[in-house]
Residue, then its C-alpha position, 0 to 999 in steps of 0.5 A: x587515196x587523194x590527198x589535196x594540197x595544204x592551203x595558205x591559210x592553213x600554214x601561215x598568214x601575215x596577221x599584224x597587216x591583216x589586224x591592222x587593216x581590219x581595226x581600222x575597217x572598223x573606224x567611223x567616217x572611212x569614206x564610201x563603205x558597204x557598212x555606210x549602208x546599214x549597221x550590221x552586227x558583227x559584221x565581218x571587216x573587208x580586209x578580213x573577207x579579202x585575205x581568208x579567200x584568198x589564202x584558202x585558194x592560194x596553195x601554201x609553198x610546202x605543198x609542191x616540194x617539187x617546186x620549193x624543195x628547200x625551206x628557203x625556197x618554201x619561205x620565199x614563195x610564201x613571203x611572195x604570197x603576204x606580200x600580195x595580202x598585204x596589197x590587198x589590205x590597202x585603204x580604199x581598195x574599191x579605188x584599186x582594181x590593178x590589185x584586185x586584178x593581180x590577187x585574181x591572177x594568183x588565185x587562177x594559177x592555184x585552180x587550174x584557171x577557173x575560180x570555184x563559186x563561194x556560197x555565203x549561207x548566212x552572209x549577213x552584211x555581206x562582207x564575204x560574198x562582196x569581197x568574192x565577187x571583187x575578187x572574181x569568184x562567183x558569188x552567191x548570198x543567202x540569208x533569213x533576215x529580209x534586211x540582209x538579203x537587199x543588202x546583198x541584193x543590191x551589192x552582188x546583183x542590182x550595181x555591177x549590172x549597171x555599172x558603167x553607165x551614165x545617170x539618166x535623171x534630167x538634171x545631169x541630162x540638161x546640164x550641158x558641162x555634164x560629166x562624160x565617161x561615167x565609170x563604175x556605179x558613180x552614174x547608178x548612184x547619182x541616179x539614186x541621189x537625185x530621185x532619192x532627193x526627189x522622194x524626200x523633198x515630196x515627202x516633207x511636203x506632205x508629211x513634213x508638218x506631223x513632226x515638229x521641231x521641239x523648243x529646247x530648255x533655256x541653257x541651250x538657248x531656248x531656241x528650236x531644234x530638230x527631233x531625233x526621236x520620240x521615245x514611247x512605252x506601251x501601256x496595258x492597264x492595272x489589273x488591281x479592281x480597284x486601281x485600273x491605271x495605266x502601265x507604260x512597260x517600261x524595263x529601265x527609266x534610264x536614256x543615256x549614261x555617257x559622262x556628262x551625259x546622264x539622262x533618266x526620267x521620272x514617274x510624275x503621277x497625278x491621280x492616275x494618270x502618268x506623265x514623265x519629266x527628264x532630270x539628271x542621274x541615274x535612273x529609278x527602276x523600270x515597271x517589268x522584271x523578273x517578278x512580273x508587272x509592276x503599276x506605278x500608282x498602286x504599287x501591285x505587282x502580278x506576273x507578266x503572263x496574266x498581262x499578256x493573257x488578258x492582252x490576247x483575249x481582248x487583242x493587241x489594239x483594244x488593250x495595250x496603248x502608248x504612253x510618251x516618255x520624252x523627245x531626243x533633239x539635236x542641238x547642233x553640238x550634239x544631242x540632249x533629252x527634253x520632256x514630251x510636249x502634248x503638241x508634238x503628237x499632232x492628229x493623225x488618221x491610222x492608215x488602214x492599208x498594211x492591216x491585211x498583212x499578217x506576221x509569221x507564225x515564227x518572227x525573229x526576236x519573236x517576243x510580239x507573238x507572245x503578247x497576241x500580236x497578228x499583224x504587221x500594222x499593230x507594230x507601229x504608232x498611227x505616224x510610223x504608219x502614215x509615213x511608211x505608207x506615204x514613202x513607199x507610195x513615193x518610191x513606188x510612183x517614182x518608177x514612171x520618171x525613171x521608165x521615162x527616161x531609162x528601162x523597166x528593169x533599171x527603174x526597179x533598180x533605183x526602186x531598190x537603192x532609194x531606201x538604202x541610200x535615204x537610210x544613209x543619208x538620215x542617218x548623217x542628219x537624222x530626220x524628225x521621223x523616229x517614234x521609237x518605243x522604250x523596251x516595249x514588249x514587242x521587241x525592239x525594232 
């Protein structure tokens, strides 16, 4: 019978240093971080990626008596073995290959020269697969979220096959002090940020005037600011005969519950029609609980399944609408919720391309099928559509100034990372381009 050798992982492991550095993986503001890149739940801190593959590579001391035959001797090899995890719990890391090099040292001599391929089947954001290829394994990520995946995509396939290369946009082309001897992804990324610029600046040109600013109330100056985000409800109407207002499907009124920070909004009806004011406080109770649907003009309440029946017999577009809640602006010290203004809703002509896309018969957070939703297009407000339609007409003509200067297969490769590097950067300075709904019955987004 074969029996394998105890790893470290299994014996012991230096946890405080490992508790520490993961703790601190986990603080905002680190600098250049793969989570910079997109918010992942639960995602698995760095450290913590680095120190499990190693220690369940590495053999624990106690496993070759041969070698270590007393439990001095064990102790000491093993405290050998922390001291390189605690080199691998270093801040910045990415900066220190020397490291990456001497645990990857270690670990061959544990496998008989070859390290074995790590598989990562629900990588998520992928802190695994990336700390394994840093490390030297070959690694390979799957996952069923398609976010996910190009994350992952990028991270083990698109950068470090260009890594080392200089950019090849004409701005640094045309510079004549440019930088020389590019190292890494630095020449990749600066590709990425001068076309994902590029996209942007094209962008605001020609959507830039379906967002406007909104002017704030008069304790904070009165003056213009920026919108973070529309908040919306969709609507479906009254079933009373007698009633036939609109519903915004609303599960709470309340937008923010910081201290001192308190925003909810409240029901302002005239006749039948609904509009909201923000006030200060806690919130008054949605229109969706567990009783059903409940209309804020007669007060009649009918179960949730009536709704959505009458929604998938006469579809999605014809019965459900969009009723506004309220604006998040940013007033530079932060941001502050301001009552829905009817000019911010300029006139915009649906885009008809993305309606042939169909969903899948089973979605993830898959409430939209059960309120009769069919394609992707029905999702999204008349605005979301136009400027996603518009961004990805950027980001794919974009690739003809890349092919110009580079080839095919690098131009796709910057095709890929310019959605990822604008999410980054939006969300350092949010951009006004956020319709969000408020607890819709679609789910959220």
């Amino acid at each position: 019978m074969t029996t394998h050798p105890k790893k470290l992982i299994e014996v012991a492991l230096p946890l405080p240093e490992i508790n520490d550095a993961s703790a601190y993986d986990k603080m905002p503001g680190i600098g250049p971080h793969p989570k910079g890149i997109h918010h992942w739940w639960a995602r698995l801190p760095l450290p913590t990626a680095r120190a499990v593959l190693f220690a369940s590579v590495v053999d624990d001391p106690s496993s070759h008596p041969e070698k270590f035959p007393t439990e001095e001797a064990q102790n000491a090899e093993r405290e050998r073995l922390f001291d390189i995890v605690r080199e691998l719990m270093q801040k910045k890391l990415h900066e220190r290959p020397d490291v990456y090099a001497k645990a990857r040292e270690e670990m061959l001599k544990h496998t008989g020269g070859k390290l074995p391929p790590v598989l990562d089947p629900f990588a998520g954001g992928g802190s695994i697969p990336l700390e394994a290829a840093r490390l030297g394994f070959e690694a390979h990520a799957a996952d069923l979220n398609p976010v996910a995946v190009l994350l992952n995509k990028c991270n083990l396939e698109l950068v470090p096959r260009w890594l080392d290369r200089p950019p090849v946009n004409p701005e640094v082309r045309g510079n004549a002090l440019r930088k020389t001897g590019w190292t890494g992804a630095a020449g990749l990324a600066e590709d990425v940020r001068y076309y994902g610029n590029l996209i942007r600046e094209r962008a605001i040109a020609k959507i830039g005037h379906l967002y406007p600013k909104v002017k704030l109330p008069k304790e904070y100056g009165g003056r213009e600011a920026n919108v973070i985000a529309w908040l919306w409800a969709r609507t479906v109407r009254c079933l009373n005969p007698a009633c036939g207002a609109e519903i915004p499907l609303v599960r709470s009124f309340q937008i923010s519950k910081k201290k001192n920070h308190v925003f909810s909004l409240s029901p302002v009806i005239e006749g039948k029609e609904i509009r909201f004011t923000v006030r200060r406080g806690q919130a008054e109770k949605g229109t969706i609980s567990k009783k059903g649907v409940s209309c804020l003009v007669c007060k009649e309440t009918r179960k949730t399944n009536l709704f959505r029946e009458e929604v998938k017999l006469k579809g999605p577009m014809t019965t459900i609408g969009l009723l506004p809640l309220c604006t998040i602006a940013d007033t530079g010290r932060g941001r502050i919720v301001c009552d829905f203004s009817a000019d911010m809703v300029p006139e915009i002509e649906r885009p008809t391309s993305m309606d042939e896309y169909e969903l899948p018969e089973k979605l993830t957070g898959g409430a939209v099928m059960s309120w009769g939703f069919k394609r992707f297009a029905e999702l999204f407000t008349p605005r979301q559509l136009k400027t996603m339609v518009t961004l990805s007409d950027l980001i794919r003509d974009v690739r003809s100034e890349v092919c110009a200067q580079a080839v095919d297969a690098y131009s796709d490769a910057i095709r890929h990372l310019i959605p990822i590097d604008s999410a980054t950067r939006f969300r350092r300075k949010p951009p006004p381009d956020s319709d969000r709904f408020r607890h819709p019955p679609t789910g959220a987004w």
